[in-house]
Every structure is written in structure tokens, then in C-alpha cells.
C-alpha positions as CSV (number, residue, x, y, z in Angstrom):
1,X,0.0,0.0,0.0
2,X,1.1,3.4,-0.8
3,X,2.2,5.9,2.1
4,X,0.3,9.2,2.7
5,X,1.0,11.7,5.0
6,X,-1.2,14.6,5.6
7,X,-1.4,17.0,8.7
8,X,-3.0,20.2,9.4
9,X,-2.3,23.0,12.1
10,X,-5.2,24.9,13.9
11,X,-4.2,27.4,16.1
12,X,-1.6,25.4,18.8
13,X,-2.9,21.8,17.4
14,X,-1.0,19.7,15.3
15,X,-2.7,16.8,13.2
16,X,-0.9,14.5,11.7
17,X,-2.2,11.5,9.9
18,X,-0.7,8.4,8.7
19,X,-2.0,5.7,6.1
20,X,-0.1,2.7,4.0
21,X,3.4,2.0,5.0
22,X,5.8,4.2,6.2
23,X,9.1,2.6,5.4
24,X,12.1,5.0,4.8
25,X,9.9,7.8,4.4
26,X,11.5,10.9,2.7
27,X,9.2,12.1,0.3
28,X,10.0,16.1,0.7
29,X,7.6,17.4,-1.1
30,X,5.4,16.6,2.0
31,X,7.9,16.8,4.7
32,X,9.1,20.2,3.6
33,X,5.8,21.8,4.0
34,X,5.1,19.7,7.5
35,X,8.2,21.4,8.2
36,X,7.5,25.2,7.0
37,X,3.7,25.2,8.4
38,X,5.3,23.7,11.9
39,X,8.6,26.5,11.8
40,X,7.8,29.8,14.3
41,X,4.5,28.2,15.7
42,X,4.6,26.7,19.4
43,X,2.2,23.4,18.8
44,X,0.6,22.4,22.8
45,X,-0.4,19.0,21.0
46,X,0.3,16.8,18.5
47,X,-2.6,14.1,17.6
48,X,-1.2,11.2,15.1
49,X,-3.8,9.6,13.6
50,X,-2.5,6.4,13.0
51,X,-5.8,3.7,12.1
52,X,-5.0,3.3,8.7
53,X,-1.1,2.9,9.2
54,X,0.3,-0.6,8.5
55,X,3.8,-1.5,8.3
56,X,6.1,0.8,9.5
57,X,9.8,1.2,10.6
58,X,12.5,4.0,12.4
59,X,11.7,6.8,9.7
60,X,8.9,7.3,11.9
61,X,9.9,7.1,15.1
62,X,12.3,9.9,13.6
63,X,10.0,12.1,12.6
64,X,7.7,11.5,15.6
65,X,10.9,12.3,17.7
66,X,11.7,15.1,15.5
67,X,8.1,17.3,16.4
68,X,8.3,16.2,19.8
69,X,11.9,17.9,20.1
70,X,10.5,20.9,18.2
71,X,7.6,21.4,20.2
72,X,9.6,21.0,23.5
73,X,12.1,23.3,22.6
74,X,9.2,26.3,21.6
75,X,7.0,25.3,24.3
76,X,6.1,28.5,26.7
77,X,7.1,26.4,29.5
78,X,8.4,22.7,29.9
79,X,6.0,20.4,29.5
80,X,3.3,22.2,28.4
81,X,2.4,20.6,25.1
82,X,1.2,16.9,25.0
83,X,1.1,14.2,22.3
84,X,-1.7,11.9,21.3
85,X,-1.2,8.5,20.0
């Protein structure tokens, strides 16, 4: 099955959702915009949508760890933005 990654930012919420496989994902001309919508905002959560994901391997985990470090580091205070799985 093919991969698809979409996501949409409301406000200080994140939505990312996953379908297919996400094996060595690197397709840029999604990331790069993930990347430019998420750049001088300061998300308080990230939601993954994951129910249609299937096989998957550490390009994800990457990228999940990759937000989460973003987010911590333009949070308003430590801790104060959460992630749903």
C-alpha cells in the first residue's frame, strides 16, 4: 500500500495522519511543507492519527521524535504541550 502523510495546524494543534506504509519515508515534497507550516508556531499538541497505518519502521519514530523535540524546545514552558497517539 502506498504511504500518505497529511497534517493540518489549527491554532496550537497539530494533526498528523498516517496511512499505508511508512518505510524510509522521505518524500520532501510533503515533509518540507510539515516542516514550514510547523517553523515559528509553538504546537501544545500533536494528535497522530494512526488507524490506517500498516507496516512501518524508524523513519517514523524519527520524525515523531523530531516534532516532539521541536515542540519542546518552543514550548512556553516545559512540558506544556502533550502528544496523542
Amino acid at each position: 500500500m502506498n504511504t500518505a502523510l497529511s497534517f493540518s495546524m489549527q491554532k496550537n494543534h497539530l494533526t498528523i495522519t498516517l496511512a499505508g506504509d511508512f518505510i524510509r519515508y522521505e518524500d520532501e515534497r510533503v515533509l518540507h511543507p510539515l516542516w514550514a507550516q510547523v517553523r515559528g508556531k509553538s504546537p501544545k499538541t500533536i494528535t497522530f492519527d494512526s488507524q490506517k497505518l500498516q507496516n512501518w519502521d524508524s523513519s517514523l519514530v524519527v520524525l515523531i521524535y523530531r516534532l516532539m523535540q521541536y515542540a519542546a524546545k518552543h514550548a512556553e514552558a516545559p512540558g506544556s504541550f502533550h502528544v496523542h497517539y
